[in-house]
C-alpha positions in Angstrom: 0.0 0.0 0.0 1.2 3.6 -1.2 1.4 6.0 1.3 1.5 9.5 0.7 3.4 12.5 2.7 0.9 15.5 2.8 2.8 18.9 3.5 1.8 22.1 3.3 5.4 24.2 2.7 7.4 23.0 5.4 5.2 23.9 7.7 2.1 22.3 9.6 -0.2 24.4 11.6 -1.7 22.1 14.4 -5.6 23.1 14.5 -7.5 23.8 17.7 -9.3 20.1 17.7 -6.2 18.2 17.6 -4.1 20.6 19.8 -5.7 19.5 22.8 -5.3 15.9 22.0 -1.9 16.8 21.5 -0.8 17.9 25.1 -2.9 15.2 26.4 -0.5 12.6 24.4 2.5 14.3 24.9 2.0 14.1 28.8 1.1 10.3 28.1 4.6 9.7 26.2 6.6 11.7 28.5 5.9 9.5 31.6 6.7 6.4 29.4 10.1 8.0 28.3 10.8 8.8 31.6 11.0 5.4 32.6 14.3 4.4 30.4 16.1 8.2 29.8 17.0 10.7 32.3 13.3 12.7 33.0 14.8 15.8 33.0 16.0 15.5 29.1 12.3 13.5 28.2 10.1 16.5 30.5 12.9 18.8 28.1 12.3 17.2 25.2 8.1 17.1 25.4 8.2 20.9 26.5 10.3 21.9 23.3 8.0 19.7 21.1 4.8 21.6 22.8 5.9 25.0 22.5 7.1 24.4 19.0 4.2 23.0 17.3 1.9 25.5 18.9 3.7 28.6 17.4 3.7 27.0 14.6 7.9 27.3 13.7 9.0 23.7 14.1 9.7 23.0 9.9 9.8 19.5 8.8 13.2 19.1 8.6 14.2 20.3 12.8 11.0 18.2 13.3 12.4 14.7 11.5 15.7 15.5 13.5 13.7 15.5 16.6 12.1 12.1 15.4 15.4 10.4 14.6 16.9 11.1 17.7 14.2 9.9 19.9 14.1 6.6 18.1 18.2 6.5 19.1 16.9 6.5 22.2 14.0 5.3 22.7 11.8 3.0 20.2 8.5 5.0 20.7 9.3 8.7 18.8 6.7 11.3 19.7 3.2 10.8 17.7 2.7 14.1 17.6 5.2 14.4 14.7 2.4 13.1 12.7 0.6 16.7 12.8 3.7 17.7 10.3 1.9 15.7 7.6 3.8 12.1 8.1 0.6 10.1 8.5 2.0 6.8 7.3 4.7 7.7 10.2 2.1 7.7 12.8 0.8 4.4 11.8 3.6 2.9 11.7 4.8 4.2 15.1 1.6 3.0 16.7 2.3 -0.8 15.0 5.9 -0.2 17.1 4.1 0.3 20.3 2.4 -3.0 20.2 5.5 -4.8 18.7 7.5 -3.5 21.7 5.1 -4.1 24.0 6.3 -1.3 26.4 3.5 0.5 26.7 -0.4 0.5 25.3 -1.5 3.0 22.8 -4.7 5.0 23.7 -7.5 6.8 22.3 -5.2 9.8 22.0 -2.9 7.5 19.9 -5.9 6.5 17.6 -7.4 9.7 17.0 -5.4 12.0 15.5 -4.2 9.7 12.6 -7.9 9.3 11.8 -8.6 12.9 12.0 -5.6 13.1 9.2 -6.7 10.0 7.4 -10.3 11.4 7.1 -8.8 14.7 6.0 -6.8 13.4 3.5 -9.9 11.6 2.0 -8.5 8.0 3.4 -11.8 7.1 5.0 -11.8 3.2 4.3 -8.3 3.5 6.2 -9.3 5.4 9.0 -12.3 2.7 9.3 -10.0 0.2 9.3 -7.8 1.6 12.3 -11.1 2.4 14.6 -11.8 -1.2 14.2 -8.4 -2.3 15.0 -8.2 0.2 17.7 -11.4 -1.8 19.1 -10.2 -5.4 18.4 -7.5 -4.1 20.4 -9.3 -3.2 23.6 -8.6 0.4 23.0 -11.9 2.2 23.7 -13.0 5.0 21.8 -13.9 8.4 22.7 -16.2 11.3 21.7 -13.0 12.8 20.2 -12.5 9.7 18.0 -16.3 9.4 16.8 -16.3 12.4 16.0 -13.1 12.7 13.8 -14.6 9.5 12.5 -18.9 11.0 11.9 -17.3 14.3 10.3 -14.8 12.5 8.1 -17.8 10.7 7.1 -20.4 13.6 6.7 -17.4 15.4 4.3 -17.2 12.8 1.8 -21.3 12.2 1.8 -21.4 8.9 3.3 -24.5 9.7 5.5 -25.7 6.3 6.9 -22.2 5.4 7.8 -22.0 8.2 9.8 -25.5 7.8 11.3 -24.7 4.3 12.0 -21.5 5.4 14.0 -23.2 7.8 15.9 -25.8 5.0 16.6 -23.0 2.9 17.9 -21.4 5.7 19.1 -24.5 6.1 21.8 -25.0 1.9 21.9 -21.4 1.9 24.0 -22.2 4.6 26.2 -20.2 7.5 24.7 -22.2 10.7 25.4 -22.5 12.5 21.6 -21.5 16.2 22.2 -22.1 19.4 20.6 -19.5 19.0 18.0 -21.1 15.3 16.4 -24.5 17.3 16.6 -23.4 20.0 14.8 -21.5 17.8 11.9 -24.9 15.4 11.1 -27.0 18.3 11.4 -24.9 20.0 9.1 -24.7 17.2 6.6 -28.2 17.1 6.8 -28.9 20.4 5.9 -26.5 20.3 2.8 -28.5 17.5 1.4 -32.2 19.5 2.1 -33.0 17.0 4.9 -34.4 19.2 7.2 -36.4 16.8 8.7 -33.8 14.7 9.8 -31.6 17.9 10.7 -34.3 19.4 13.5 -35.0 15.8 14.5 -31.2 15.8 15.9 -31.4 19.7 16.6 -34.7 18.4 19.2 -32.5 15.4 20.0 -29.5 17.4 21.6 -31.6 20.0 23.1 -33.5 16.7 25.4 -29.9 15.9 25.8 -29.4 19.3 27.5 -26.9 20.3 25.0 -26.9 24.1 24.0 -26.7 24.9 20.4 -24.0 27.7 19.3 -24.1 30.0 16.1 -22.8 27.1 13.6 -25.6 24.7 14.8 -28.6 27.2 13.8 -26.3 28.5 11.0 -26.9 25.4 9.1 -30.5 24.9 10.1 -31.3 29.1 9.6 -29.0 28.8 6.0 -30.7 24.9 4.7 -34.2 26.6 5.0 -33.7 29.6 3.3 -32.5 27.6 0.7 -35.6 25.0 0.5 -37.8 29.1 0.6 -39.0 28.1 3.8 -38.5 31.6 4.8 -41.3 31.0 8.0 -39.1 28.4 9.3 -35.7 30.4 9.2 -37.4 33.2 10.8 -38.7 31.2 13.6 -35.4 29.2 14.3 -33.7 33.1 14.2 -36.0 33.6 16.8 -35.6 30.8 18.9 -31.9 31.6 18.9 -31.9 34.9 20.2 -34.7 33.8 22.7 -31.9 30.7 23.9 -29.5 32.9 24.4 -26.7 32.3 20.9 -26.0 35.4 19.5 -25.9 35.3 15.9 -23.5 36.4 13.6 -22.6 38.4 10.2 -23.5 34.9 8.3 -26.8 34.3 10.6 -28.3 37.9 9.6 -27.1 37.9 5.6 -28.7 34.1 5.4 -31.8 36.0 7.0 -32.0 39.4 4.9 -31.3 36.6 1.4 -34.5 34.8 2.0 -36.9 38.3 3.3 -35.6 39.6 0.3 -36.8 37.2 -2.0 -40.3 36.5 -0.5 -40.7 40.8 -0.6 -40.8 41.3 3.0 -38.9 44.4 2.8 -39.6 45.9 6.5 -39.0 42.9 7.8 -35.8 42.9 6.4 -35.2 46.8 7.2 -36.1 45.9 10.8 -33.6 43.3 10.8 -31.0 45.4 9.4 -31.5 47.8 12.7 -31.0 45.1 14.8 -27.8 43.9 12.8 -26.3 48.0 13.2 -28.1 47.9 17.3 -26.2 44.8 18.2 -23.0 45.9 16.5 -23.2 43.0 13.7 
């Protein structure tokens, strides 16, 4: 099997989802290094790695030196080198862990090669590593579904990710806000708006409170279908819960007034836009 090095430049900018998956790891890995180096040179080592990758300035190159060196001393180099792009690196580093036998890999192991996999359009692979992360006894989280449920939502495979998220609630992991917002997204894109405010009443039982990009997509997918009624309402129902709306709730708003001719209603809107700063 071909595997491919994704880069962008020489650079790779860690994204807020992952970066706290990061630390987690890297806190994981350090207490395992610890046990055959000198701690002060691992707790040296993980701290350089950290502040690196969140500024953004650790290259490819400094990072692959940083990757050889640890595998001179240790067998297990940092995972977190995979957020530079070398996928194929991480999974093959996470096939060493079990080889070695030194320590077990866990969810935060898993998780971010999926997130890349799915990214880079590799969804039948990522599949394949959730299901040998379970025959493994490794048990997922909400961070791995949902890596999983949004890789599958992007590429259009919409009962797949359904059926994870049944699964996903079958073993006891709580959904959250974020695998709401990606089905109810993916609904919306394919007009399904059904479906979408059955999982928007679904989360809100589940006392989970929606945010702008949750009645974004329901606000935008009705406009769209000229249920302008509907959009109005949900606008409503937002400012009612609380969510402040934002430049793309009102413009998705003012589109479909527009169009059905309600042109104070739309005027009216626009005051409350320039009143609330928008």
């Amino acid at each position: 099997m071909t595997m491919k090095l994704i880069t962008t430049g020489n650079r790779f900018f860690i994204t807020p989802f992952l970066l706290k998956r990061r630390i987690k790891f890297y806190s994981v890995v350090a207490e395992e290094i610890a046990t055959v180096l000198d701690k002060s040179k691992a707790l040296e080592l993980e701290g350089l790695i950290q502040t690196r990758c969140k500024s953004g300035t650790l290259g490819l190159d400094e990072a692959l030196g940083y990757f050889d060196s640890v595998i001179q001393m240790n067998p297990f180099p940092l995972l977190g080198l995979l957020d530079l792009g070398k996928t194929s690196n991480g999974m093959e580093i996470l096939e060493q862990m079990y080889v070695n036998g030194r320590f077990k890999p866990t969810p935060e192991c898993y998780t971010p090669i999926m997130d890349n996999l799915c990214k880079e359009r590799r969804i039948d692979e990522a599949l394949a590593l959730f299901q040998d992360m379970i025959n493994k006894s490794v048990v997922p989280d909400a961070f791995t579904y949902n890596s999983l449920i949004r890789g599958l939502c992007n590429i259009g495979y919409w009962d797949k990710a359904l059926a994870l998220f049944e699964t996903m609630k079958d073993q006891g992991t709580a959904p959250d806000l974020y695998t709401f917002n990606s089905l109810i997204s993916c609904y919306c894109k394919e007009d399904r708006m059904e479906e979408a405010l059955s999982l928007f009443e679904m989360m809100t039982r589940k006392a989970i409170q929606p945010d702008v990009v949750t009645f974004n997509s329901l606000i935008s997918a009705s406009c769209k279908s000229g249920q302008w009624e509907e959009a109005v309402q949900i606008f409503k129902n937002m400012i009612e819960g609380g969510t402040l709306p934002n430049i793309f709730t009102f413009n998705a708003i003012l589109d479909a007034l527009c169009k059905e001719g309600k042109t104070s209603e739309a005027l009216n809107l626009m005051e409350e836009m320039i009143g609330s700063g928008v």
